[in-house]
N, C-alpha and C positions, 0 to 999 in steps of 0.2 A: 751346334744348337740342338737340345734334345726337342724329339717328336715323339707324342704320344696320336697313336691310332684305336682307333676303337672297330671290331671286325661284330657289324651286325648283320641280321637277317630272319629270316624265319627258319621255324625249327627243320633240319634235316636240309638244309641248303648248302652246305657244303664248309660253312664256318669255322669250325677245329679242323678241318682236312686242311684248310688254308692256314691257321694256326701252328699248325705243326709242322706244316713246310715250310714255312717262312723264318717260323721261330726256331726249330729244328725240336722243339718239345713232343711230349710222349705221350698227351693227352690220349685217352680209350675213343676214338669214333663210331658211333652207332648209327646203321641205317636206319634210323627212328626217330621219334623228337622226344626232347628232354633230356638227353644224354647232357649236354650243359647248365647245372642248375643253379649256380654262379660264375661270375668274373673270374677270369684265367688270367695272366699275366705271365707277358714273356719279352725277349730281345731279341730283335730283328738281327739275323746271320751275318747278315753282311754288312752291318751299321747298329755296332752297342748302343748307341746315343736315340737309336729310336725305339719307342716302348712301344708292344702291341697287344691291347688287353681282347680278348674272346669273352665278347656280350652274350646270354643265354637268349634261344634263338627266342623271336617274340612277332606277331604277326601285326603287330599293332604296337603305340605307343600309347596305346587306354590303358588304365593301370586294373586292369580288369584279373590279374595272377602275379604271383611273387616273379616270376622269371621275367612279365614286361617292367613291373616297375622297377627292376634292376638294371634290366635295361636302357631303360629312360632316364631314371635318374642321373646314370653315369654322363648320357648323352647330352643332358640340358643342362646338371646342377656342375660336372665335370667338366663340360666343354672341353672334348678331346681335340687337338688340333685338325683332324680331320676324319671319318668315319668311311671306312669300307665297306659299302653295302651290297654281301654276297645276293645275288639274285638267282634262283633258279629257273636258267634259260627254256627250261621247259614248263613253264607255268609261271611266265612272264607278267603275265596279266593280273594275277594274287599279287604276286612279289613286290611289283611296283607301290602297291597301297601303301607301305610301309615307306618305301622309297619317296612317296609324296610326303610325309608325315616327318617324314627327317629333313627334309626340302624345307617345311614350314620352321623348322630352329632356324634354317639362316645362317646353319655348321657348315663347314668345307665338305666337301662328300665326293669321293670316287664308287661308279659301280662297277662291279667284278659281276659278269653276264656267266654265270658258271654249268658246268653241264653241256657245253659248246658239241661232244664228241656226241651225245644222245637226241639234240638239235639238228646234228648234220644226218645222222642216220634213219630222223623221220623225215629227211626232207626240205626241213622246215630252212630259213632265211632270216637272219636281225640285221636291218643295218643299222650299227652301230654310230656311226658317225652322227646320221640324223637324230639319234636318241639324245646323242649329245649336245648336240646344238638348240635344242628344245628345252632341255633341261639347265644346262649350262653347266653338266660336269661331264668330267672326264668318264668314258665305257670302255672297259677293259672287258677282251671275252678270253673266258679260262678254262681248264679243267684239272681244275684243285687235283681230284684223284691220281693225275700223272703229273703232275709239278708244272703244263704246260701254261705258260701266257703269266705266271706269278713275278716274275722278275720285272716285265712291262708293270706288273698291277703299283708293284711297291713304288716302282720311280712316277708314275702317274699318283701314288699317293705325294710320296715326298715331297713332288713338284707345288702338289696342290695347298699342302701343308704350308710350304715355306711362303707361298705367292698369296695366304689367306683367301683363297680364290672363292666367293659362296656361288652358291647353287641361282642360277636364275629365280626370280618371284612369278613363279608360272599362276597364268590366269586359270584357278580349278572353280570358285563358285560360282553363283549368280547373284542378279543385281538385290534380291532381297535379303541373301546371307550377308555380300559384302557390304548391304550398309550397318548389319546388324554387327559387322566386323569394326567399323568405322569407329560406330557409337562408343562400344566397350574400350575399344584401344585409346579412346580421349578421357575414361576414367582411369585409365594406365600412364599416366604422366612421368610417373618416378621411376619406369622401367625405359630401359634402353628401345629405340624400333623395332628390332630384331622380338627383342623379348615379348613386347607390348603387340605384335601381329598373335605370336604362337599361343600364350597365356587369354588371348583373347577368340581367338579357334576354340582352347580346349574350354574356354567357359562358356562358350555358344554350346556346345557338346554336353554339358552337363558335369565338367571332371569335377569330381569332389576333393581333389588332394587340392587343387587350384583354388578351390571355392574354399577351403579353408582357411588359404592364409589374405583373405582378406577383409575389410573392416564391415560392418554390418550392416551398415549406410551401402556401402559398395555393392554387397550381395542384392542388396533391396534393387538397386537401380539395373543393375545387370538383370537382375530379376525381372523386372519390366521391359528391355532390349529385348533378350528371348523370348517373351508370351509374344511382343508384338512379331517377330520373326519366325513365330510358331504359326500362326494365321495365315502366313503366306507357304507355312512347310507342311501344311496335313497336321499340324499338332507335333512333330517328331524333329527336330531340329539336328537332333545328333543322326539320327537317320539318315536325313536331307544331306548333309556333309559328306556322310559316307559315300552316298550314292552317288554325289556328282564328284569325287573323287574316280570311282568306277566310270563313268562317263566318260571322264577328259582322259583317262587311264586307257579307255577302248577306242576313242579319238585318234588317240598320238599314235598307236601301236597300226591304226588300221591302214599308212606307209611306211612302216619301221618292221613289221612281221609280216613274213608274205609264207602261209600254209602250203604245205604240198598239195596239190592237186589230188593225189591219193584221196584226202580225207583221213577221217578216223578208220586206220586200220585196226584189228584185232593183233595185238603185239604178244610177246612170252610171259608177261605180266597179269594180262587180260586171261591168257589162257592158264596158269597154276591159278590166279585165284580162282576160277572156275571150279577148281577142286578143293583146295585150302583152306578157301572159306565158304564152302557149301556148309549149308546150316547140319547135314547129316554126317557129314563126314569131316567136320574141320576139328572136333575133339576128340576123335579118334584117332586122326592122323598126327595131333600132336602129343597123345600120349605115346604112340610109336615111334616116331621120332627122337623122341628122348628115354627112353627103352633103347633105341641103338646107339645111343652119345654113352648111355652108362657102359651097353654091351662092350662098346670100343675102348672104356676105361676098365673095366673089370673081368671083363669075360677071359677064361683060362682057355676056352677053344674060340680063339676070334674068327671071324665070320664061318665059324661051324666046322672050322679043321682043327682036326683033335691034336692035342700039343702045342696048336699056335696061340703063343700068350698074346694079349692085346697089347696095343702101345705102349698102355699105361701101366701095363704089368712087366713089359719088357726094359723101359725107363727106369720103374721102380727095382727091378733087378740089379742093373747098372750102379745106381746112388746108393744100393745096400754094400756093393762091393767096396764101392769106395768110400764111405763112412766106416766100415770094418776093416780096411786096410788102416787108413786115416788113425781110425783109435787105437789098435796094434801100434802102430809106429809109437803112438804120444805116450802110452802105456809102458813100451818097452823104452823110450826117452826117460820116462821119470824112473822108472825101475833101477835103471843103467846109470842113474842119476843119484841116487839112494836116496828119494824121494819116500817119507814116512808112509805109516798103511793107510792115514787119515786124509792125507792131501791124495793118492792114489784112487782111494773110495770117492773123493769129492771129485776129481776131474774126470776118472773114470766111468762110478756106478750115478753122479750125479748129471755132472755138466754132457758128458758125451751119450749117457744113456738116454737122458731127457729131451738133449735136442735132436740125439738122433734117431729116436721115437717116432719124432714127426716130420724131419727128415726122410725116413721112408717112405712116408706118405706121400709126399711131395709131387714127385710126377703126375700121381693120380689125377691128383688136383690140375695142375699144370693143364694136361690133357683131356681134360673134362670143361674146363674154362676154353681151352683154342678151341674147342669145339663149339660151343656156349656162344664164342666170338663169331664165330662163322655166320651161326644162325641169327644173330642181330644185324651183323653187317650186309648179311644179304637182303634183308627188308622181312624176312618171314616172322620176328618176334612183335612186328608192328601188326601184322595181319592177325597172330594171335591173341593182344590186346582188344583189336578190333572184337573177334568172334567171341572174346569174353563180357563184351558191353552188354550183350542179349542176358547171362548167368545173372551179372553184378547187377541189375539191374534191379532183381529179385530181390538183390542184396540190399537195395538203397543207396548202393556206389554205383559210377559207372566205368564203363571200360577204363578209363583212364588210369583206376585205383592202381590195376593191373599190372603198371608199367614198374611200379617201384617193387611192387612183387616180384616182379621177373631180375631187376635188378639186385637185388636180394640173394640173389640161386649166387648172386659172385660176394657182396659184402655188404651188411646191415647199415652199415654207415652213408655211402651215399646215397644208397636207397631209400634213408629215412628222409635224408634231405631232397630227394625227388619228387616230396612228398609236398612241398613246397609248390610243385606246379598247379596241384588240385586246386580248383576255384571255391569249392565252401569249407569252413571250419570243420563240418561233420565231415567231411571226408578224407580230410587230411587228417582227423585224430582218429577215425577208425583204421585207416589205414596204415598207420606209426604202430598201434595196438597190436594189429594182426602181422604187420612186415617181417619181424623176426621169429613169426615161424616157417619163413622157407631158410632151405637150406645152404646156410654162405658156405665159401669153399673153406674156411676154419674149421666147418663141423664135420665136412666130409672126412677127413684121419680118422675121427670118431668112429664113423662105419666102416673104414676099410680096417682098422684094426680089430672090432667084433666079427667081418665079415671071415677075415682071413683067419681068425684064434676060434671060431665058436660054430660058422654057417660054410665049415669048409667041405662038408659031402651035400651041401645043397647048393642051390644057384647063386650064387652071391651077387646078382645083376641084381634079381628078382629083389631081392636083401635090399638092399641100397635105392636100388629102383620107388618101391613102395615106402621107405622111410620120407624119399622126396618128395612121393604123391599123397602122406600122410600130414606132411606142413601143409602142403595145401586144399587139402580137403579140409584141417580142422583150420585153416585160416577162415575159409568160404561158412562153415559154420560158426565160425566167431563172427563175424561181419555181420551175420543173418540177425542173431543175439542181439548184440551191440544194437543193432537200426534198430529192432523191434520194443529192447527193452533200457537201453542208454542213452538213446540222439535221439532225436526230432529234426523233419524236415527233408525238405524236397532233393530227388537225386538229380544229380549235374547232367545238363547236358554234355555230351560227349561227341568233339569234333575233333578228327586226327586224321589227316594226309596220308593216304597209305604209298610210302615211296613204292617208283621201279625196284623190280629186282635188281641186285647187282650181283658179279661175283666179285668178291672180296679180295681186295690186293694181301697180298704175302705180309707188308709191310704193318697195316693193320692189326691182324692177326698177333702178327710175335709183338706188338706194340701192348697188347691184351695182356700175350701168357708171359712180357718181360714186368707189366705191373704186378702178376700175380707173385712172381717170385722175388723180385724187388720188396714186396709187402712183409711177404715170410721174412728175408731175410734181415731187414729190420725187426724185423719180433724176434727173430732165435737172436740177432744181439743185444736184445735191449730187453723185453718184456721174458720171453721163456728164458733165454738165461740167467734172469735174475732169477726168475719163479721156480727154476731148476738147484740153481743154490741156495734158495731158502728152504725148496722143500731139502733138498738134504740134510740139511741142517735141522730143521724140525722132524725129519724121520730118525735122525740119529743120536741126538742129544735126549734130556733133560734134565732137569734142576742137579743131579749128581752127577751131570758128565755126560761120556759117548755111552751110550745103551744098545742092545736089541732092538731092532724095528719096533717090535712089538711091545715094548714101553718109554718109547721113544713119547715127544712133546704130540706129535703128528696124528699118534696112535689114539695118543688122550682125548685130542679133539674129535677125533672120526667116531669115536665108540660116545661121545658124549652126545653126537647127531644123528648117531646110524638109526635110531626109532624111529627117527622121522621117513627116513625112507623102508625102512622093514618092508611095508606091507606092499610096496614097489616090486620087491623082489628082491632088492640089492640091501643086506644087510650089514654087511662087511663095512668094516671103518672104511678101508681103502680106498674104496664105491664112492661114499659118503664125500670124502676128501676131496675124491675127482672133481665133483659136481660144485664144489666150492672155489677151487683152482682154477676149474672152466671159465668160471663168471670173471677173472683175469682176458684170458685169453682164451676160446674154444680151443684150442690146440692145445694149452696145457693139462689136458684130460688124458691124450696120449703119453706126453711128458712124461705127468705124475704117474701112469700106469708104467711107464718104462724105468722109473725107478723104484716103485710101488711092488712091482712084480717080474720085473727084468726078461729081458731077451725081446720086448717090442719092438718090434724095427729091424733086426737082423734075419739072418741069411734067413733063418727055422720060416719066420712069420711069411719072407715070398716065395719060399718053399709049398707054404701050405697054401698062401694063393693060386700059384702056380701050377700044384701038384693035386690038390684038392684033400692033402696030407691033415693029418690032426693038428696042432700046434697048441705050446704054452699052458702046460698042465695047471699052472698055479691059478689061470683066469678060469678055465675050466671046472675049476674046485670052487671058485665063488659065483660065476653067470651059469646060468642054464641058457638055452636059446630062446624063452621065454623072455627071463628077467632080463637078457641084455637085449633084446629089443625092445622091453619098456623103459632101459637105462638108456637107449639112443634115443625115443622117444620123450622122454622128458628131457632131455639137455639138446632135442632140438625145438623144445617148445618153451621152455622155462625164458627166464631173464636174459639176456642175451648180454654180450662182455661189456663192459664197462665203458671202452670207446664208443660202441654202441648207443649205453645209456645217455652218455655226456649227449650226443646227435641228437637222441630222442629229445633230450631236457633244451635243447638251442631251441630243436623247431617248435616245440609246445610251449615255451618261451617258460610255463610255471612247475614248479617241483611238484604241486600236488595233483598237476594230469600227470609229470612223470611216472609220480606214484602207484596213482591211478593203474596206467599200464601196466607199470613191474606186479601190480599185484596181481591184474586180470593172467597176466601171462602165468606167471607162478602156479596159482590156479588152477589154469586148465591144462599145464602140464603134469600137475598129481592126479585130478582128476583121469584124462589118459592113460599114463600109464600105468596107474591106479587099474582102470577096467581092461588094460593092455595084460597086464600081469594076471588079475582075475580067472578073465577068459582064456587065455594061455594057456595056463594052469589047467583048467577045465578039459578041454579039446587036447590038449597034446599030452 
């Protein structure tokens, strides 16, 4: 018999850690909330027949944000056979509200008490059993992060599933809610018990989704239930609810949780934030911070010993080797093969120069993201959303905007869709607007290959560093714009749990930097290998045949557009080209330059990283150190690639805010590097 489970909780409760142990799936875990911004779906390890979807975390089932009513809906309109409700054993007392509100479906429910290992180390004591028997579902205590107590959880689901076992009908209101409960539920006739108690809760509450599907007769008389039930609740009915929820919530728990005696200690959490987020020094410290995540990617003397490359330059060393061994082999294969000069040129100067362009970049990236990974998983990227709510505030966003910004730094697409957790319209289309000017790990090749061909007797940390802290300072000035002179209206309140610190399991981590390469290597087979044989093919043809580069199909194009970017700096068709190939794939800018202008990507270009050597005269003949920092400036601000745009175009649901965006974006990235080049010019 197939089982579908449904794993909910509140956000950063431990829910995809559970998901991924269970299911054996690869999902990214972030010590933060939102990291789930829809339904996951997977199959139980040790039983195909059971399906377990990962609901996005929700602290409530009010439809008050895109990630609870996904939630909800699954839970009430899908009726999973039975619901896992991750609970964070360390803030039991939140956790449960949710726990009560799943209790009112009337669904089968196991809770997983998780956090078990951070529970025992303050002290602290659950008994579980009595939770149980109060409630009337089964309490599993776990600690997702080490896989302990997960194998009891599933057979405590199974069991639950198979026996339709429901949740007790726990006594939470009082006698003036419950008769106000009574009334409604006898104008619910045509709904089942089950349905006619919960549907008649959320219309005591005020839901609107609820209140719409019913007839107008019905609104009117519910209408009159609640005002008389308002007289007995202070006027606030949805209020009243909540609060004696909290009540019977602080009730049950006060023989079920027994505190240490200690009290509230000052723990290692209590004491970094002390600094982290001190209002003088918490942007400080995290512009430093990420100053040393790049140093550790790019820097040619790592931590300040001369000759020691960084990780990501040492990585990047290794992959250069063996992509040059790689293409020597295929090379002297077709050669020995008597392979013509045109299919040689094509597999050679096209397919293996293009993708191994970006291929060399590759580490960088890699090791720039496990780094990236660390700092989310340990709780520290939540604290600096936090200390950004004071900035956005100014902005007319608030902290929250933050989040999908930060998830950005790795890839435009689920970050647009993160964008979906914001509670008002205006803040979810400013913030789609501005997201794709940080920098995903696509554009990063971008910088490392200007950084290593053009900024190789200067800092190229510093190079890279300030391109990243350039998206984001013009994101923070588009934002300001945008509220002042495009939206109207109030900025969001902003409430977000700031987790424990943790350190980061190993597992996590490479779970990160195996999606990052997983990503790439779907694009070099599917997207930059195509976009590496068509560009060949249009660099080397037209209407008479094989030609010169330079009157080739490719050439035609680039010199019929290079006006537009002239006064950029970049006037060269080639330039021109890039920036059109990009809007494919940000990687294919590398590509195209690696077949555009040959030798990107081998040994010369981690030479010159590595060595602080010159490299690749032919870019040198077309960027100055000017123009190609207005050239990485614009293609990290302009239109962002097409997968991207599709993203943008879902959550804005219409083409003419999509529009909207691609033009503002466009815009202020000529503008940029429009006054980038200017002043450039000017000063150097």
């Amino acid at each position: 018999m197939s089982i579908n489970i449904a794993l909910a909780g509140n956000p950063n409760s431990g829910k995809t850690t559970v998901f991924n142990e269970i299911t054996g799936s690869k999902q990214h875990v972030g010590n933060w909330p939102g990291v789930t911004v829809d339904k996951k779906e997977g199959t139980y390890k040790k039983d195909r027949d059971v399906k377990v979807l990962d609901l996005p975390g929700t602290y409530s089932l009010s439809p008050y944000s895109a990630e609870e009513i996904i939630a909800r809906d699954f839970i009430v309109n899908e009726k999973p056979d039975v619901v896992i409700n991750i609970v964070d054993g360390t803030s039991i007392e939140r956790n449960l509200y949710l726990t009560l509100q799943i209790i009112e479906t009337q669904i089968p429910l196991v809770i997983a008490i998780n956090m078990m290992d951070e529970v025992e180390a303050k002290g602290d004591t659950i008994d579980f059993n009595k939770l149980s028997e109060i409630l009337g579902v089964l309490v599993v205590p776990i600690v997702a992060r080490k896989a302990k107590g997960l194998n009891h959880l599933m057979e405590a689901a199974i069991e639950t599933a198979r026996n339709k076992k429901k949740p007790n009908n726990v006594q939470v209101f009082d006698k003036n809610i419950d008769s106000a409960l009574l009334k409604v539920e006898q104008l619910l006739e045509d709904k089942s018990p089950d349905e006619r108690r919960w549907k008649a809760i959320k219309l005591i509450e005020g839901d609107e989704v609820i209140t719409n599907g019913l007839s107008d007769d019905t609104i009117k008389q519910v209408n009159i239930i609640v005002k008389e039930a308002e007289k007995e609740a202070d006027g606030d009915t949805e209020a009243k609810i909540a609060d004696l929820r909290y009540k019977y919530i602080s009730k049950i728990l006060k023989g079920i949780v027994k505190k240490s005696e200690k009290g509230h200690v000052s723990n290692k959490s209590d004491k970094l934030d002390k600094i982290l987020t001190n209002r003088f020094l918490a942007l400080p410290i995290f512009a430093m911070i990420m100053y040393l995540l790049f140093a550790a990617t790019f820097s040619e003397n790592f931590l300040l010993i001369k000759g020691l490359p960084s990780p990501g330059i040492w990585l990047a060393g290794l992959v250069e080797e063996g992509w040059g061994a790689l293409t020597g082999g295929i090379e002297s294969i077709l050669s020995n093969a008597g392979a013509s000069d045109w299919i040689l040129s094509l597999v050679i100067d096209g397919v293996m120069e293009g993708i191994g362009a970006v291929a060399g970049f590759l580490p960088l990236v890699l090791v720039l993201f496990l780094l990236l990974s660390f700092l989310e998983d340990s709780g520290y990227m939540a604290r600096v959303a936090f200390v950004m709510d004071r900035l956005f505030r100014h902005l007319g966003l608030s902290g929250k905007s933050f989040i999908p910004l930060l998830m950005g730094f790795g890839c435009s697409v689920p970050a647009l869709m993160a964008s979906r957790t914001l509670e008002s319209d205006k803040d979810r289309k400013i913030t789609m607007m501005i997201t794709p000017f940080m920098s995903c790990g696509a554009k990063l090749p971008i910088y490392a290959m200007f950084a290593a061909t053009l900024f190789a007797g200067s800092n190229k940390t510093i190079i890279v560093f300030s391109i990243y802290m350039l998206g984001l300072v013009i994101a923070i000035i588009s934002a300001l714009l945008l509220n002042k002179f495009a939206f109207k209206g109030e900025t969001s309140n902003f409430i977000m749990e700031l987790p424990q610190y943790r350190i980061p399991t190993g597992k996590s981590i490479l779970i990160h930097g195996w999606d990052k390469v997983k990503g790439f290597a779907i694009k070099a087979g599917t997207i930059i290998f195509v976009s590496t044989v068509l560009i060949w093919l249009l660099s080397n043809f037209n209407f008479t045949g094989m030609v010169d580069m330079e009157d080739s199909f490719l050439a035609s194009i680039g010199n019929a557009i290079k006006f537009i970017f002239a006064p950029l700096g970049f006037a060269d068709w080639r330039a021109s080209v890039g920036v059109v190939t990009g809007w494919i794939a940000k990687e294919n800018i590398v590509a195209t330059f690696g077949q555009l202008f040959g030798g990107i990507g081998d040994e010369a270009t981690i030479e010159a990283i590595s060595s602080g050597a010159q490299a690749l005269p032919e870019i040198r003949d077309v960027f100055t150190q000017v123009s190609a920092y207005s050239y990485m400036a614009f293609n990290l601000l302009c239109m962002p690639c097409f997968a991207a745009v599709g993203a943008m175009k879902r959550e804005m649901v219409s083409w003419k805010w999509t529009l909207k965006a691609i033009s503002f974006q466009m815009v202020v990235a000529y503008i940029v590097a429009l006054i980038i080049n200017t002043l450039g010019n000017l000063i150097f």
